[in-house]
PyMOL Python script that loads the backbone (N, CA, C, O; Angstrom):
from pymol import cmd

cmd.read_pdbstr("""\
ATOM      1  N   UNK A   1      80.105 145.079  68.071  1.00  0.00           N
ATOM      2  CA  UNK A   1      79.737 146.145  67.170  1.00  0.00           C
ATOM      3  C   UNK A   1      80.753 146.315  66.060  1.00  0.00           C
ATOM      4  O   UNK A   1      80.446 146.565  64.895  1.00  0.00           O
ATOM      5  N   UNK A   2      81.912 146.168  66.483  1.00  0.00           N
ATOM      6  CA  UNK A   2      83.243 146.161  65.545  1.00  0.00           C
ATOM      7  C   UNK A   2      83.337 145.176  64.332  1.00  0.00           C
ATOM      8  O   UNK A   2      83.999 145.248  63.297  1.00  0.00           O
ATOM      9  N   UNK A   3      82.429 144.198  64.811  1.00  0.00           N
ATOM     10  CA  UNK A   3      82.594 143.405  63.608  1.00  0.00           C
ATOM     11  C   UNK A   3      81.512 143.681  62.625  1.00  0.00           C
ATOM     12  O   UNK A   3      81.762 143.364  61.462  1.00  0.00           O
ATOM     13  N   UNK A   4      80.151 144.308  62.929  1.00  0.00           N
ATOM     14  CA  UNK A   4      79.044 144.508  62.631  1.00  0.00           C
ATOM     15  C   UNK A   4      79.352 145.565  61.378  1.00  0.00           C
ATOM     16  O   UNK A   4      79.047 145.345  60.206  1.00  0.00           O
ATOM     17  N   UNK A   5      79.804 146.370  61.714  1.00  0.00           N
ATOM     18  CA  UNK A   5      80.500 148.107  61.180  1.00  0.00           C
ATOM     19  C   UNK A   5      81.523 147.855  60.472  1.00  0.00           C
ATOM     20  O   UNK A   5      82.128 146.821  60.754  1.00  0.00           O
ATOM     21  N   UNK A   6      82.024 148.687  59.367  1.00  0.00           N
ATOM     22  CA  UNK A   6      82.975 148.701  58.956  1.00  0.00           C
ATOM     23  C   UNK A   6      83.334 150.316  59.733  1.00  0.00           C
ATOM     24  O   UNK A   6      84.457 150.804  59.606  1.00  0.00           O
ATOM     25  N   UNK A   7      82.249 151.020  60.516  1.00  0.00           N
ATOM     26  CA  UNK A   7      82.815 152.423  60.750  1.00  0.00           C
ATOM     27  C   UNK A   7      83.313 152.339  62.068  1.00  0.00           C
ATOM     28  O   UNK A   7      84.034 153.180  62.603  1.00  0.00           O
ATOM     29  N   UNK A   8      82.817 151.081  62.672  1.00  0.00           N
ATOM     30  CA  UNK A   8      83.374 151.122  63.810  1.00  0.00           C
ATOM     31  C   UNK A   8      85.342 150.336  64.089  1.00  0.00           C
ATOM     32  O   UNK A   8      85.850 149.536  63.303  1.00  0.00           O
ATOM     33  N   UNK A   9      85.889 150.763  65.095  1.00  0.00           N
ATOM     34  CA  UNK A   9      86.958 149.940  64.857  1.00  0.00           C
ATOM     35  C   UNK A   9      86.766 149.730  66.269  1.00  0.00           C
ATOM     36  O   UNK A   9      85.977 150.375  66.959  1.00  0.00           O
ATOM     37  N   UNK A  10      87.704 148.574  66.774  1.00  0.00           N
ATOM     38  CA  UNK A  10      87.862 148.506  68.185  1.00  0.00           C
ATOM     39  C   UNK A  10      89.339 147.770  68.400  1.00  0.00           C
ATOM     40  O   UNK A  10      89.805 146.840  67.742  1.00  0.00           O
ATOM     41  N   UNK A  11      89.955 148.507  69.573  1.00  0.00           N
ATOM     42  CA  UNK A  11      91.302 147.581  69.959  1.00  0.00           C
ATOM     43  C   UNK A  11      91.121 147.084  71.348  1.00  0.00           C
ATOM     44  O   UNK A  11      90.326 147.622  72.119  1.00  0.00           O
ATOM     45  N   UNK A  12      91.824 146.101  71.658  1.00  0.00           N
ATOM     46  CA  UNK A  12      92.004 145.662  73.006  1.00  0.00           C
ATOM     47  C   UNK A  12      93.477 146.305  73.549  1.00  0.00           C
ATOM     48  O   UNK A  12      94.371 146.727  72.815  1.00  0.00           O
ATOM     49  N   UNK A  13      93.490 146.264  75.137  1.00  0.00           N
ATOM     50  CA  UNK A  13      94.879 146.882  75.538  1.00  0.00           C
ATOM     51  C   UNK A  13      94.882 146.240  76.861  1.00  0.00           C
ATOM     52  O   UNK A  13      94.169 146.795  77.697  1.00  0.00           O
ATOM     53  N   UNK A  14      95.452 145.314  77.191  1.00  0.00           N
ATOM     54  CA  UNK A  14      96.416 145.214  78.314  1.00  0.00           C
ATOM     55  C   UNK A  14      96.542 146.238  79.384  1.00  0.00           C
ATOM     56  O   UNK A  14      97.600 146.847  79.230  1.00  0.00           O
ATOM     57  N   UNK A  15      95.789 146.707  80.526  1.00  0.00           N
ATOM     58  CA  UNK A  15      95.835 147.744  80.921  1.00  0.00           C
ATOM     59  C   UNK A  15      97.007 147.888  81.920  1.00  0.00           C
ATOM     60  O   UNK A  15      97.491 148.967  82.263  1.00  0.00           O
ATOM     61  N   UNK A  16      97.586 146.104  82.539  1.00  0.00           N
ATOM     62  CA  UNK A  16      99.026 146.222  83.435  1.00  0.00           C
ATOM     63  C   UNK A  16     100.181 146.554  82.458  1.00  0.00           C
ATOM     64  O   UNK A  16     101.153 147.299  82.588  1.00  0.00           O
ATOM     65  N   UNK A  17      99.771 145.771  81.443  1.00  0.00           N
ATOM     66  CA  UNK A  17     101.067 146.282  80.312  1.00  0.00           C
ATOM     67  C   UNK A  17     101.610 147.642  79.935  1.00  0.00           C
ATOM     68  O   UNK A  17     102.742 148.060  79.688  1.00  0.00           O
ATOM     69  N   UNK A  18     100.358 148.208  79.978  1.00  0.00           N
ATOM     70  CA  UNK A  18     100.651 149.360  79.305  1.00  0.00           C
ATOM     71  C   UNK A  18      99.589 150.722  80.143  1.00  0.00           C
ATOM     72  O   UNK A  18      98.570 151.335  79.825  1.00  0.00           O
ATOM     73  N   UNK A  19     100.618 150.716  81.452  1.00  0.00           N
ATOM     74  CA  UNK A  19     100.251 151.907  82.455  1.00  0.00           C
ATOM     75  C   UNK A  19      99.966 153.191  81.795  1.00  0.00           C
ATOM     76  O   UNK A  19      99.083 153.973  82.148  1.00  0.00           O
ATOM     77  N   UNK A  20     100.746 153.343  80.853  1.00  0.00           N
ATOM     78  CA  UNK A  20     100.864 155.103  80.112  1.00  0.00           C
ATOM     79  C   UNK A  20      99.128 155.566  79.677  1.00  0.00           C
ATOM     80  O   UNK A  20      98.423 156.560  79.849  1.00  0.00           O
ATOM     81  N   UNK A  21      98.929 153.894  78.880  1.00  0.00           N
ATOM     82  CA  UNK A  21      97.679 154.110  78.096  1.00  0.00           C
ATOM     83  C   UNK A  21      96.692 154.384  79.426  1.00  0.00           C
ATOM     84  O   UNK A  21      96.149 155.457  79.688  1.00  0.00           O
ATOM     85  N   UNK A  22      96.632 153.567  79.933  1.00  0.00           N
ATOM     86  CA  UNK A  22      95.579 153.334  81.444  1.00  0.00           C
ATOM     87  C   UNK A  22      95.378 154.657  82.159  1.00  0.00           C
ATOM     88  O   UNK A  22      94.309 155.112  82.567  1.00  0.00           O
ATOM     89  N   UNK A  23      96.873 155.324  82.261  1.00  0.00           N
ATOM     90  CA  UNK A  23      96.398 156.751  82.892  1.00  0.00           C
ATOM     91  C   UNK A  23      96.238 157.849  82.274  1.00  0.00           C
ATOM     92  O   UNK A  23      95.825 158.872  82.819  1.00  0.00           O
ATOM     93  N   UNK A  24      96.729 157.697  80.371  1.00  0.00           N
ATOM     94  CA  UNK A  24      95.958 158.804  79.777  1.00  0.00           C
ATOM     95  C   UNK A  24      94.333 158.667  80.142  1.00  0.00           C
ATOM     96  O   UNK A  24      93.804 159.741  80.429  1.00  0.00           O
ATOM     97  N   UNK A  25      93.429 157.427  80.170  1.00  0.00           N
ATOM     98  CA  UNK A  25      92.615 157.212  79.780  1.00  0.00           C
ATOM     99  C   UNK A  25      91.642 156.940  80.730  1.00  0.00           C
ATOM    100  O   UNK A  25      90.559 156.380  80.564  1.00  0.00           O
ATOM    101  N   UNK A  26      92.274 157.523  82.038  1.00  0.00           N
ATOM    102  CA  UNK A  26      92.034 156.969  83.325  1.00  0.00           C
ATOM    103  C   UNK A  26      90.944 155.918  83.824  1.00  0.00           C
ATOM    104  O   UNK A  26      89.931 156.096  84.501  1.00  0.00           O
ATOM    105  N   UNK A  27      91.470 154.798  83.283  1.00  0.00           N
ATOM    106  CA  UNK A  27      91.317 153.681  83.715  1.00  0.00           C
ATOM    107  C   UNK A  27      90.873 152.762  85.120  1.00  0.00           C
ATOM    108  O   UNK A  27      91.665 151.947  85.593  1.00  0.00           O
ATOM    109  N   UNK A  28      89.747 152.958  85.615  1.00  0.00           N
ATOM    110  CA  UNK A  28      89.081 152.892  86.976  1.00  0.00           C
ATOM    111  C   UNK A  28      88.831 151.331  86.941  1.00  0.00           C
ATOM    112  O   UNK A  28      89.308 150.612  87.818  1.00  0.00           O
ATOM    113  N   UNK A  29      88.235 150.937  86.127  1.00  0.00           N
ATOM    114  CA  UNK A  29      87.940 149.267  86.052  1.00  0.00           C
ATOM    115  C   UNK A  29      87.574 148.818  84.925  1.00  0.00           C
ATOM    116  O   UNK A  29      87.166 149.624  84.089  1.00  0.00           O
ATOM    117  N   UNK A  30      87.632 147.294  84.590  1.00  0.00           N
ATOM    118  CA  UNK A  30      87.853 146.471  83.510  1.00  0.00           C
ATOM    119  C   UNK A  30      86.763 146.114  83.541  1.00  0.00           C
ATOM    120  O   UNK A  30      86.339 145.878  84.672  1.00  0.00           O
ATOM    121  N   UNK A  31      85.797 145.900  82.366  1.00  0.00           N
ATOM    122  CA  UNK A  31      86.518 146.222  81.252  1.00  0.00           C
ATOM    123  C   UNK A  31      85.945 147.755  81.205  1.00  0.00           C
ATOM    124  O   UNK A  31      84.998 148.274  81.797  1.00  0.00           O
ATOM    125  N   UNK A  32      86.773 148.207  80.386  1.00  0.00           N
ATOM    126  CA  UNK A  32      86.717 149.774  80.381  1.00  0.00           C
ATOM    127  C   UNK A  32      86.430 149.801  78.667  1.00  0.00           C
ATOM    128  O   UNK A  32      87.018 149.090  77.852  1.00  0.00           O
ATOM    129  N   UNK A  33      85.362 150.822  78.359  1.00  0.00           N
ATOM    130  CA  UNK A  33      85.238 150.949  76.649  1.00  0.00           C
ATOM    131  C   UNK A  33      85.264 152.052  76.816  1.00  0.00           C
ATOM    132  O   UNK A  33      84.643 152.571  77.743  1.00  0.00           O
ATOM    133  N   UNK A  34      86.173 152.900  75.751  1.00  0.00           N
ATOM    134  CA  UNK A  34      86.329 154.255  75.916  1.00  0.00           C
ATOM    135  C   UNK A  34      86.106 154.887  74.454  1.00  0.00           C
ATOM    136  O   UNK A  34      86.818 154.538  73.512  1.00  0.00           O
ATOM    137  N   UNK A  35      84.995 155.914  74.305  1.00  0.00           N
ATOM    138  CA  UNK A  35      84.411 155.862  73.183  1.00  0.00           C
ATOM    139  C   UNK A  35      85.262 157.233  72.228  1.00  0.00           C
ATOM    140  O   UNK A  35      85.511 158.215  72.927  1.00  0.00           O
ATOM    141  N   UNK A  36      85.541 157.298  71.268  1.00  0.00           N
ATOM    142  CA  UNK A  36      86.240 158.423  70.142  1.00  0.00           C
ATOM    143  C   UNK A  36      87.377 159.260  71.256  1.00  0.00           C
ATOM    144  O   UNK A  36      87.401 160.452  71.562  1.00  0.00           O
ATOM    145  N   UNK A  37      88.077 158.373  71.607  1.00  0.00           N
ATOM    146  CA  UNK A  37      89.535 159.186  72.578  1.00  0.00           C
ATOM    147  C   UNK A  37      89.205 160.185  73.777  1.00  0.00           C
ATOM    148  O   UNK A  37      89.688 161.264  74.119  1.00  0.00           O
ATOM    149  N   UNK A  38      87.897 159.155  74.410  1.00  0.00           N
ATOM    150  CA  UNK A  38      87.365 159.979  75.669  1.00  0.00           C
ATOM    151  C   UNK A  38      86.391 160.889  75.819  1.00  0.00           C
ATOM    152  O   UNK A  38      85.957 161.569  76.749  1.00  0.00           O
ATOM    153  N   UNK A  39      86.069 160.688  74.286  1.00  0.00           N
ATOM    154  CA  UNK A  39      84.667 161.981  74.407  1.00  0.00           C
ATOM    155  C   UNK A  39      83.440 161.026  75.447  1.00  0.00           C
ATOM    156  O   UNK A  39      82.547 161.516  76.138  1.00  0.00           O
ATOM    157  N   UNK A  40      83.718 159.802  75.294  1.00  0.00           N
ATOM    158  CA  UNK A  40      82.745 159.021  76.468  1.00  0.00           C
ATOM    159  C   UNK A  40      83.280 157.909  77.272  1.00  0.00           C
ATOM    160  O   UNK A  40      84.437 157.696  76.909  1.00  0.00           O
ATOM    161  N   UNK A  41      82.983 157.263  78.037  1.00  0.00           N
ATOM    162  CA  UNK A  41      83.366 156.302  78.585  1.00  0.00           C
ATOM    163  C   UNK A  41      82.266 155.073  79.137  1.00  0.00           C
ATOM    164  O   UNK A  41      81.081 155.395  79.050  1.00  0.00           O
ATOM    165  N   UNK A  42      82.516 153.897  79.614  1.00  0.00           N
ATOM    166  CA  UNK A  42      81.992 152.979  79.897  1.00  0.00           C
ATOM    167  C   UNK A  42      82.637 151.955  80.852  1.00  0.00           C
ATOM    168  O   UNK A  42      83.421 151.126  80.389  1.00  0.00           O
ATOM    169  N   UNK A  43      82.347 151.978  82.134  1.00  0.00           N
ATOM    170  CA  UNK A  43      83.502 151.084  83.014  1.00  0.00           C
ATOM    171  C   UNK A  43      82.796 150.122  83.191  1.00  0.00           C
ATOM    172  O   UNK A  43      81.688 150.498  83.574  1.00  0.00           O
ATOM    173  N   UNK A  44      82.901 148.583  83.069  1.00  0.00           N
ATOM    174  CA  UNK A  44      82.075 147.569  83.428  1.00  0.00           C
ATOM    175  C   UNK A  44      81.327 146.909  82.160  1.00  0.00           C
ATOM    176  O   UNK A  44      80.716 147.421  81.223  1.00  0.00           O
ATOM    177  N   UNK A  45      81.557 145.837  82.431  1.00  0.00           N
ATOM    178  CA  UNK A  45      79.905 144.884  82.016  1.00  0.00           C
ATOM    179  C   UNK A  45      78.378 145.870  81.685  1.00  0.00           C
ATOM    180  O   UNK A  45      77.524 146.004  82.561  1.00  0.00           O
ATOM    181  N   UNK A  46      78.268 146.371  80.567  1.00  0.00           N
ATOM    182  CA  UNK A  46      76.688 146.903  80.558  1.00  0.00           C
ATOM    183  C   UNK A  46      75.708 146.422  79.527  1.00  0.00           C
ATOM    184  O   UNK A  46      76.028 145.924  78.448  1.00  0.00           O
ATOM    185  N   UNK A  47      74.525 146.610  79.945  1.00  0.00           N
ATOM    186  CA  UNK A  47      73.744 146.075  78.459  1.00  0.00           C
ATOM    187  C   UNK A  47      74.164 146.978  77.502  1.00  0.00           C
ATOM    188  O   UNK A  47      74.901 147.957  77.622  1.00  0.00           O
ATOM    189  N   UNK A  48      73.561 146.491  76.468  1.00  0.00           N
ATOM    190  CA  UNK A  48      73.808 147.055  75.192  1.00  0.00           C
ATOM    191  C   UNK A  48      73.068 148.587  75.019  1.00  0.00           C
ATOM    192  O   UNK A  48      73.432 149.565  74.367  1.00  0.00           O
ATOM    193  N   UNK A  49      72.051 148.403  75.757  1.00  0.00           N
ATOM    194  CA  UNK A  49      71.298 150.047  75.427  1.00  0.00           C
ATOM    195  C   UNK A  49      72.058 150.693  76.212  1.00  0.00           C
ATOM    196  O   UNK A  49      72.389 151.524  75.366  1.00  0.00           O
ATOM    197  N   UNK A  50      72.595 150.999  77.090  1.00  0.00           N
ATOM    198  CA  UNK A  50      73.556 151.481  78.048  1.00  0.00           C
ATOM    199  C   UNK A  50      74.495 151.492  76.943  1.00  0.00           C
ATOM    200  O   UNK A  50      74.531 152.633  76.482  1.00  0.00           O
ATOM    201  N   UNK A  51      74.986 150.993  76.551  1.00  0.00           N
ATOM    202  CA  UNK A  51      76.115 151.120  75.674  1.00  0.00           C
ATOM    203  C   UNK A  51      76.023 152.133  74.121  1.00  0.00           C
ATOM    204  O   UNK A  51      76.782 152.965  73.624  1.00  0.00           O
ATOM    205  N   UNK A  52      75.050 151.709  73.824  1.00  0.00           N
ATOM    206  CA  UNK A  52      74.672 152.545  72.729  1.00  0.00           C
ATOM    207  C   UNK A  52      73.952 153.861  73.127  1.00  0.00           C
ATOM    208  O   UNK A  52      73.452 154.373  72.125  1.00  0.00           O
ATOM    209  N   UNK A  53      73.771 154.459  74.068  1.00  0.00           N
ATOM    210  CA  UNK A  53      73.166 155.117  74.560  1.00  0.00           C
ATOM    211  C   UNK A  53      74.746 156.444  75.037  1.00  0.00           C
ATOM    212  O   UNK A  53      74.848 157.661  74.887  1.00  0.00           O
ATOM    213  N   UNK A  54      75.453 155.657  75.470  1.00  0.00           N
ATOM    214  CA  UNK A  54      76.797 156.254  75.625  1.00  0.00           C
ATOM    215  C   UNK A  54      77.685 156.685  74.245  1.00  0.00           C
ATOM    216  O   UNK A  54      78.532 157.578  74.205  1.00  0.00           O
ATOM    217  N   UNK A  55      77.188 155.661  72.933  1.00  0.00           N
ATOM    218  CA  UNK A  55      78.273 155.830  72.235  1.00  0.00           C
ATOM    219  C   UNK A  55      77.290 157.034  71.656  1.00  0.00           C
ATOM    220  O   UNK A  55      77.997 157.978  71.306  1.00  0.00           O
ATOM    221  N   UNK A  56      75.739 157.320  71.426  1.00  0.00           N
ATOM    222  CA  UNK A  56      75.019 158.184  70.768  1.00  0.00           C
ATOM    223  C   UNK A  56      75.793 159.737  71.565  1.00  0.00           C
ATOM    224  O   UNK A  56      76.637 160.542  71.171  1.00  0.00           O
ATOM    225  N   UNK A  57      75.039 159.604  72.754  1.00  0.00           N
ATOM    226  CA  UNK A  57      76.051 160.779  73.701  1.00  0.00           C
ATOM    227  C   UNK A  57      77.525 161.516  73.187  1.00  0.00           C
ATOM    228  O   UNK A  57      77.749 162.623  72.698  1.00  0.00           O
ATOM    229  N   UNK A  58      78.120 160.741  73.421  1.00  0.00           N
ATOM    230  CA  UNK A  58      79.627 161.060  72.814  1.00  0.00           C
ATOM    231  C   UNK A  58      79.794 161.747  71.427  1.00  0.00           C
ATOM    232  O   UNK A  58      80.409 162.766  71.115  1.00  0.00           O
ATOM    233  N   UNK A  59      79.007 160.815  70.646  1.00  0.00           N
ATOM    234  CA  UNK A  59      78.783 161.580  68.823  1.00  0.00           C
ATOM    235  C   UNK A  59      77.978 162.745  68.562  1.00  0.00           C
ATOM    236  O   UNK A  59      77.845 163.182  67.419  1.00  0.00           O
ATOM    237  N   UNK A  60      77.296 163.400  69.827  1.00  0.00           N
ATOM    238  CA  UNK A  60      76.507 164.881  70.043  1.00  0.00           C
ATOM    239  C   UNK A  60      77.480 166.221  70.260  1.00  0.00           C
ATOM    240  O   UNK A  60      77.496 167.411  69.949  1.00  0.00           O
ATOM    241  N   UNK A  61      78.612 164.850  71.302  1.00  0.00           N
ATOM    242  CA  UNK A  61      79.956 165.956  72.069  1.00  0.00           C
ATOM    243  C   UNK A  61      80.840 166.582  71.044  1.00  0.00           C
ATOM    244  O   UNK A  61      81.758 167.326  71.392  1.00  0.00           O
TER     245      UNK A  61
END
""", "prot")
cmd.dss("prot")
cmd.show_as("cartoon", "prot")
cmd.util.cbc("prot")
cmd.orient("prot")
């Protein structure tokens, strides 16, 4: 989606590297997408409507 968007951004993170981030963000399993600083979340492998369905959710919150 990140590349699709210029509104979207996305980072990757190392979640052994960097414990601090993992437990602000509480970090249950990989891969983890965590949508506008937790207003949603996503743990796992999902389709895409699942996914967009989460990021719509979050942008209501």
């Amino acid at each position: 989606m990140a590349l699709e968007s210029p509104m979207v951004e996305a980072e990757m993170v190392e979640a052994m590297e960097f414990p601090e981030l993992s437990e602000r963000f509480h970090v249950s399993g990989v891969p983890q997408t965590t949508i506008n600083a937790g207003a949603g979340t996503v743990v796992g492998a999902v389709p895409e409507d699942h996914l967009i369905h989460e990021i719509q959710r979050a942008l209501r919150s």
